[in-house]
N, C-alpha and C positions, 0 to 999 in steps of 0.2 A: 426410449427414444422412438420417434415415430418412425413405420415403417413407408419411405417413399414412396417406393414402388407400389405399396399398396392401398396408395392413396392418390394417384392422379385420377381427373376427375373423367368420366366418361365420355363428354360430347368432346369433341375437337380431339386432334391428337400431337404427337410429340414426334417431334423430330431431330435426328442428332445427326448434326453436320460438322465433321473433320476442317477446323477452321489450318489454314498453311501454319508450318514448321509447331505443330501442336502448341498452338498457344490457348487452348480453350476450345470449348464445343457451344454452339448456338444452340438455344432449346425451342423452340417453336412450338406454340401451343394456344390452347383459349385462355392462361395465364397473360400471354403475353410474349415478349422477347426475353430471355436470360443467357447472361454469358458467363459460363462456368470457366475460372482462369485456373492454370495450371499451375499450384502455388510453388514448386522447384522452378521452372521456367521463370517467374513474377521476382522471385527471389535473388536468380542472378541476375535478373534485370536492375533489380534497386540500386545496384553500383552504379550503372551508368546512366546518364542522363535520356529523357528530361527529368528533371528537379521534380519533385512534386508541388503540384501550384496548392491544393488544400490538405487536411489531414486524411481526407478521403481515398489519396490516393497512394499513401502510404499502406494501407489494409490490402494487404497481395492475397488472401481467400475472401475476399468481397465476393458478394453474389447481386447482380445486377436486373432488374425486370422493367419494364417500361408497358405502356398501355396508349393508346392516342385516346385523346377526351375532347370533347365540344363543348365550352362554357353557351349561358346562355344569352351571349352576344353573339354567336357562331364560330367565335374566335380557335381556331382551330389550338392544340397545346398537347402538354403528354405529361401523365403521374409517373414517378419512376420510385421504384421502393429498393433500397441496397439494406440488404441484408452485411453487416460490416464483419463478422464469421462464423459462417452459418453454422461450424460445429460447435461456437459456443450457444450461437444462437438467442443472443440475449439482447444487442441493441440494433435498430436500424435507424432508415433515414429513408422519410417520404417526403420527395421532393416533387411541385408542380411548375412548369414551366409555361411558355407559351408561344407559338412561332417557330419554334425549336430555337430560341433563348437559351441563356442561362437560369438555371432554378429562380422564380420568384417568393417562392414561398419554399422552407424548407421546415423540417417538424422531426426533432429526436425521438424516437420513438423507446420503450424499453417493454421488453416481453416479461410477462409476470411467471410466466410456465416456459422457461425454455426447453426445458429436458420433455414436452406435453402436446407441445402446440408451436405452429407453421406459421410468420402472417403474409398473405398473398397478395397481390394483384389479380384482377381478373377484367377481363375487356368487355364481360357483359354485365359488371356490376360495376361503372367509371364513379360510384357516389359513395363508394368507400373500401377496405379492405376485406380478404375473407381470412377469417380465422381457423386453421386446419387444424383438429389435436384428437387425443385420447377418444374423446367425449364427441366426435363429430366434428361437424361445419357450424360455425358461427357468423351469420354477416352482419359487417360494422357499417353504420353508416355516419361516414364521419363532415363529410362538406353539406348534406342538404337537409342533414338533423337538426329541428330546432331545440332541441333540451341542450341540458349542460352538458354533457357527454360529448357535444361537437367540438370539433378541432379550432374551433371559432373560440366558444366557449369555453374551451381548456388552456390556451393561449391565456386569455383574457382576465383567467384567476390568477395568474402570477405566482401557483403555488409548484414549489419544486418540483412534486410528482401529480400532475393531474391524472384521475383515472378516466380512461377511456373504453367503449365498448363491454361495459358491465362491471369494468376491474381487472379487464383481460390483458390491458395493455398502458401502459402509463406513458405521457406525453411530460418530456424532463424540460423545464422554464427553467430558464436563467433566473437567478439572486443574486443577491448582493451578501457573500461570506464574512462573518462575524471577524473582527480583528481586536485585538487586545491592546492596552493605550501602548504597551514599550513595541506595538507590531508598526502600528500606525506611523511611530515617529520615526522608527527602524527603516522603514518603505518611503518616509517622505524623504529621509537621508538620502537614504540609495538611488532614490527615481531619478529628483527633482533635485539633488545640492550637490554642485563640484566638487571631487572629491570628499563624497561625506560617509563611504565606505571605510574611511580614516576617521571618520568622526567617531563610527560606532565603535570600531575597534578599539580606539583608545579609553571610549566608557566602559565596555564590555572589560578593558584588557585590567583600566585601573579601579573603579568602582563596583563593579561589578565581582571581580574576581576572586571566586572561594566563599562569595555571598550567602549561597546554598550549601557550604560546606555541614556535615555534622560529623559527629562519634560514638556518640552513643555511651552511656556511662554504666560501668561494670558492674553490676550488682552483686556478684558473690566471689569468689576467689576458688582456684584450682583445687580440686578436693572436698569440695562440701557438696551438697544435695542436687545442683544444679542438676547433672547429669540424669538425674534419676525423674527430675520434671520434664525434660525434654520429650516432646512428643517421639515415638518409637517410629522409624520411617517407614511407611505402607509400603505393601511387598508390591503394590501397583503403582507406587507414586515415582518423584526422578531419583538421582544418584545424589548424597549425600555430595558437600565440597569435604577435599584432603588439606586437612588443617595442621596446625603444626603443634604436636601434641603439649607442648608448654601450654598452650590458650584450651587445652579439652576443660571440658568443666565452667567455663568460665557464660555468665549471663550478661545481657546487654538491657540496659531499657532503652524500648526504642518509642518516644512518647510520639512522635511525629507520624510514628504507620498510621495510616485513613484504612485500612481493610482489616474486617473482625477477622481471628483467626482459632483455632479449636488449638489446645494444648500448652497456653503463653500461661506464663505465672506471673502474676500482679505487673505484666505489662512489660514482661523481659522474654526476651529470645532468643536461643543458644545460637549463635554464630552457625552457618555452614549446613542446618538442618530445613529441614520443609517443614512446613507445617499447613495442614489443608484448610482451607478459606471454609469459614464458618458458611454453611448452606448453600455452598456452589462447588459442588463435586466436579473433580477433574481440574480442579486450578488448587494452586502452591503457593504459599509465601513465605519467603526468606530473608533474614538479614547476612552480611557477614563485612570483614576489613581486609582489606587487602594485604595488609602488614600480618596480618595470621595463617598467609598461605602455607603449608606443609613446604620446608626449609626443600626440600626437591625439589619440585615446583620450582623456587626462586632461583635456585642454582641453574635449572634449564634454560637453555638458547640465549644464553647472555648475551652473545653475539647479534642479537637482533633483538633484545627487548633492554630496554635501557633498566638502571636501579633506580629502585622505586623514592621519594624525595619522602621527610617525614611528614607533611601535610597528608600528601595522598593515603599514606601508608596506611595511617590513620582516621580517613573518610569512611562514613557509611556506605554500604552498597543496598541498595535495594532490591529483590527479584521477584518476579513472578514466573510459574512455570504451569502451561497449557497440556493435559494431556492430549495430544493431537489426535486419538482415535475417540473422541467425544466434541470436539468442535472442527467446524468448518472456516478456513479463514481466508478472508476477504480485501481488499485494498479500496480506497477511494480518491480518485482525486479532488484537494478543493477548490473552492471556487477559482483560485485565483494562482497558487500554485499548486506542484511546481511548474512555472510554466515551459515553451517551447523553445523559446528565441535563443539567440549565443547568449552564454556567458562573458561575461567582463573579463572571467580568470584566464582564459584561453589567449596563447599567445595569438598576436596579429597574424603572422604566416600559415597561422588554421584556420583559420577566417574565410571563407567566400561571401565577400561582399555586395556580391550579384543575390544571394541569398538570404531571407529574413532571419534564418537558424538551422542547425545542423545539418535536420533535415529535412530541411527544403520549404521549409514551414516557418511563420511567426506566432501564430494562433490555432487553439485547437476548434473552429468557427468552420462548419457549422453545427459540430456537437455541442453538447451543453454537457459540464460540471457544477453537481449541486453543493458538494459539500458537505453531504448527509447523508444518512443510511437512508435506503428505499421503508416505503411502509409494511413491504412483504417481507423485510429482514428486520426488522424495529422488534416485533415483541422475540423475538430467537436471539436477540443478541446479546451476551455476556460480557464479553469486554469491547473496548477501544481503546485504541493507543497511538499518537502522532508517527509520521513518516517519518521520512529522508531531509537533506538539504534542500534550499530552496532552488532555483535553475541561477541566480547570481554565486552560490559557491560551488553548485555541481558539477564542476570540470575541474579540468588540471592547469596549473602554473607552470608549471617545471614538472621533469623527470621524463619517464621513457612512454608513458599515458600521456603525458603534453601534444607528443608528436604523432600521435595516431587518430585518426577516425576523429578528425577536427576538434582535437581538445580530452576526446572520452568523453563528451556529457553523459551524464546517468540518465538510463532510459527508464521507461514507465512504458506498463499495462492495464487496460482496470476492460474487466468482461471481454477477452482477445481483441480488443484494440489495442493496435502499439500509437502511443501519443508519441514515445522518441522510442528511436530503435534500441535496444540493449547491445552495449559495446562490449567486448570483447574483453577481460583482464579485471573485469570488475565484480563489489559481489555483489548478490543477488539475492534476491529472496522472493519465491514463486509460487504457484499454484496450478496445477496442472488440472486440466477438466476434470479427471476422476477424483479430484480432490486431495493429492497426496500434494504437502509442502515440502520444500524442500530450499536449504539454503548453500550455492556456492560460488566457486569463481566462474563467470559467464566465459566460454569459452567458444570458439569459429564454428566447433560441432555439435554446438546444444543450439544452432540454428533448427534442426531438423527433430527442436522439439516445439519451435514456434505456433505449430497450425492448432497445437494442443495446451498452452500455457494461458490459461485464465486471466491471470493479477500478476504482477510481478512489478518488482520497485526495487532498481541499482542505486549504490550509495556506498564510493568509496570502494578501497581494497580490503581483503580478510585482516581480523583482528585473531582471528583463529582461523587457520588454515587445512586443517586436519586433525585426523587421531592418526598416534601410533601404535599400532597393538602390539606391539614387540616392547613397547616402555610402557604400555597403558598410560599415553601421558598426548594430552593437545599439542598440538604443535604452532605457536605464533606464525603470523605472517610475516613475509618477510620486509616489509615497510615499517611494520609496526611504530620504531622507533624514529623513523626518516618525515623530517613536517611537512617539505614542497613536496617530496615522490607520492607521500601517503595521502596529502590533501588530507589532512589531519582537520586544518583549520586552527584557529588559536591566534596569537599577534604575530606580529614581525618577526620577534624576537625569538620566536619560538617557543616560545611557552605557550607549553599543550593543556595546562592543567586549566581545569575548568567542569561544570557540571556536563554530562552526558549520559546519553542512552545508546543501549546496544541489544541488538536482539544474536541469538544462538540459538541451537539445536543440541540437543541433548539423547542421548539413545541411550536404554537402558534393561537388560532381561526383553528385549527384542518392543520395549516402548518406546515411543516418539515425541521427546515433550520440547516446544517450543517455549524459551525464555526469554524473557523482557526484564531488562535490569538500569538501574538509574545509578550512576556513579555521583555521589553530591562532590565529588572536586578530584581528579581524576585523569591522567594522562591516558594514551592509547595500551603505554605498556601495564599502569597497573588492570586495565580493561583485560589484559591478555592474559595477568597474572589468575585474574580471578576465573575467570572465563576455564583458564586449563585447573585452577582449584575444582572446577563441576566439571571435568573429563567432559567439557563439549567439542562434539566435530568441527562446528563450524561455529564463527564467530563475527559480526561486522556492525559498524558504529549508524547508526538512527541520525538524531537531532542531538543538539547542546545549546549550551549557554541559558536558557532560561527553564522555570517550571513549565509553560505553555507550550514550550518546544519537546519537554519530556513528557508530556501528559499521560497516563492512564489510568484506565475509572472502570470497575468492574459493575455490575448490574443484576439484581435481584428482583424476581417478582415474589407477589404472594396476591393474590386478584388482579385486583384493578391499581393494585401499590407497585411503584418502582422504588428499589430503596438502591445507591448509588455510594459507591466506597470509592476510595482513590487510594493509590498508592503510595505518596505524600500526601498529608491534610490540607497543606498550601495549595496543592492543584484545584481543589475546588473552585479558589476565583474567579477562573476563566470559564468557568459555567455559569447560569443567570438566572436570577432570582425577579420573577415580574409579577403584579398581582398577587402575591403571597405564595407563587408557584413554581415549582425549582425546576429548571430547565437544564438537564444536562448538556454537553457539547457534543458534537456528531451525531447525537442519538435526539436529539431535540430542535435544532437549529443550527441554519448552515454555518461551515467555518471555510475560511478561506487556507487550511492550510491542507495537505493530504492525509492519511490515516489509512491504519489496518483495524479491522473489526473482528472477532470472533462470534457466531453462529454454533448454540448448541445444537447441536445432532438428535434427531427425532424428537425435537418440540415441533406440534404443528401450527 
């Protein structure tokens, strides 16, 4: 990290002025103005009004600078550059005004080196920023550069991430995010057709449902050699699932896996085992059935997880498992969701109508969502895998999350901007500056981790609630089985079964592996069933209902080759083939939906 102190610049000096009831300190300097807020103070502010009028002023450790500038009309104005949290230190916003106006021109800015390099204002360079870091001072010259690298120029490409100041600094342009034809029609329903949230559901409920189901057909029988072909589980890799020793022995073909995997025999996979992904160390793949979980298992917390129906029982499950001390993981939002506004599900009495949404927001304008990994995380990245709900189902109808904190919308983080605030009772799945993830229920005192939470994306209550080490056994959440409290989703009727995703935590001989699993037809409870089959800590539900809502596609280099597996062969789809040239999704072209990424660890 850079050391402040030992980088303020010589001429001019600094001053720190005690602003009334400590709400921040004035910095005075040849930077400029900055107002350091007091992020405890900003925080119990956020309860009461006023409302926030942009998303800007929901960021309670913003860092503020301003500069006066003289166009060359003499028209007096001022550049203001907000750093949006300076300890993550990774997006700002340079805004120029004029008059002392509101911003005419404003410009996303995203730091290539956060953890390296400062970017400043400075009143004796008004014709662009300075770049402070490791390696020295750099000056940008962004408004009176005639090359492409001007701010003129970078706009004007229209490409997601334009590089500015040698590559130092990327300028994020608005796209138009990739949509899939069942997204397109889904979105036209919903925007534009009266009650056509009734439409989708009845296709979804009748046509759709169990579409994706599979099983996978037993290749040997109890007893015979199976057992002995099974790959032996790595004394580094995760925990084996507790199976129900009638099914030990038994093989599956699973023709449909998209990911090579080291150990499969003629294309079969022993239920409940890892097997490590051909050439991409620190990632797992697995099959298993829910109907094979270790008879304990099923007998536990009846009381809140319903009995499994025999469709599901019998559905394939998918997994992949992340050794967490070998990737870094990352979130994005898409272009287009999830977005900001109220939800439809939220009863009217949560509602503030004087308000665009939640919080206090309609749009996240005047940042920019691209939809895509950056270019500086493009060649390090291993996997991708779709979000959460979109902001139409991400609240609550009914239960006791109905009547709190306007509904409970699910909040979102992407590089310590909070786009909606994270509520209260919800789970979670984080990333904290030093990199450690972690997945649980959001609770009043994990505010006081906010100033340090990188990425973070709520969605829904736990599907797994805990371990208990006294039973060595997960413990379900307690909605699990409940459709309105749970925001399950599903029809009317209640019928939960349907294809989904869920991500877990897994800890194992003191390792940390992050799992992503695809249920092809599949309620909350058998999610729970399986989920405490691999003794995960924590448990909570992704997307459903389609492949593009499940997606995950792992990624291989060998030079200048990307070679691209999925974890169903169907997902491929939604990726694009142009020119003879295969374009994966998130990693090639923007999408309009949100997404988690994985970053191998020490590729540079």
């Amino acid at each position: 990290m850079i050391n402040k102190g030992a980088r303020l610049r010589k001429k001019g000096s600094f001053h720190l002025n005690p602003l009334r009831k400590g709400l921040g300190l004035l910095l005075l300097g040849s930077w400029g103005i900055f107002f350091v807020y007091a992020p405890s103070v900003c925080r119990a502010a956020e309860s009461g009004p006023p409302a926030p009028k942009t998303i800007v002023d929901l960021q309670s450790f913003r860092q503020t600078s301003s500069i006066p500038v003289v166009d060359k009309r003499g028209q007096e104005g001022q550049k203001t550059l907000i750093n949006l949290n300076p300890r993550i230190n990774e997006w700002y916003l340079l805004q120029l005004s004029s008059g002392g106006g509101a911003p005419v021109e404003t410009y996303h800015l995203g730091n290539v080196n956060p953890a390296g390099q400062k970017l400043l204002l400075d009143s004796t360079y008004p014709q662009g920023l300075i770049i402070q870091g490791d390696l020295g001072e750099f000056r940008c010259d962004l408004w009176e550069s005639r090359d492409r690298q001007s701010l003129k120029a970078a706009r004007a490409s229209g490409t997601p991430y334009a590089p500015l100041c040698g590559g130092r600094v990327y300028l994020l342009n608005p796209v138009k995010g990739h949509r899939t034809r069942i997204e397109v029609v889904t979105d036209l329903l919903r925007d534009e057709v009266p009650s056509g949230e009734k439409i989708v559901a009845f296709v979804r409920d009748t046509i759709f449902r169990d579409a994706y189901r599979e099983t996978g057909k037993v290749m040997k029988k109890p007893g015979s050699e199976a057992d002995s072909q099974a790959p032996k589980k790595p004394g580094d890799g995760p925990g084996p699932a507790l199976i129900d020793p009638q099914k030990n022995g038994r093989l599956l073909e699973v023709s449909n896996l998209g990911i090579q995997v080291e150990g499969s025999d003629r294309g079969g996979m022993t239920p409940g085992v890892w097997y490590p992904a051909k050439e991409n160390p620190g990632i797992y793949v697995g099959v298993f059935v829910p109907g094979w979980t270790s008879p304990d298992v099923l007998r536990s917390h009846r009381s809140v997880v319903a009995n499994l129906d025999n469709v599901e029982a019998a559905a394939l499950v998918y997994l992949v498992a992340f050794d967490l001390s070998q990737f870094n993981l990352k979130f994005s939002l898409g272009t287009e969701h999830p977005r900001v506004n109220w939800s439809d599900r939220v009863p009217d009495r949560m509602k503030d109508d004087t308000l665009p949404g939640p919080d206090g927001i309609g749009t996240i304008a005047p940042l920019v969502s691209t939809g895509l990994i950056s270019p500086r995380d493009a060649t390090r990245t291993a996997a991708a895998f779709t979000g959460g709900f979109k902001r139409t189902h991400g609240a609550f109808k009914s239960g006791e999350l109905a009547g709190k904190n306007h509904g409970s919308h699910y909040g979102f983080i992407e590089n310590g901007v909070v786009f909606s605030r994270l509520n209260p009772g919800l789970s979670t799945i984080y990333r904290l500056e030093d990199g450690r993830v972690n997945l649980r229920t959001w609770a009043e005192k994990d505010s006081s981790l906010l100033p340090t939470v990188r990425y973070a994306r709520q969605n829904g209550v736990p599907i797994i609630s805990g371990f208990d080490p006294a039973t060595q056994m997960s413990v379900p959440g307690s909605l699990v089985s409940r459709w309105g409290e749970g925001n399950w989703s599903g029809s009317a009727g209640e019928n939960l079964r349907t294809l989904r995703a869920g991500a877990a935590l897994q800890e194992v001989q003191g390792k940390r592996f992050l799992i992503y699993a695809v249920f092809t037809s599949a309620t909350p409870s058998a999610m729970a069933r399986v989920f405490q089959a691999y003794r995960c800590g924590y448990a909570m539900l992704l997307d459903m209902n389609a492949l593009e809502h499940t997606y995950l596609a792992l990624y291989r280099r060998e030079g200048p080759n990307l070679f691209v597996q999925h974890l169903i062969k169907g997902m491929e789809e939604v990726d694009k083939k142009e020119k003879g040239q295969y374009i994966p999704r998130f990693l090639g072209f923007a999408d309009n939906r949100d997404f988690f990424y994985l970053l191998r660890k020490g590729t540079p």
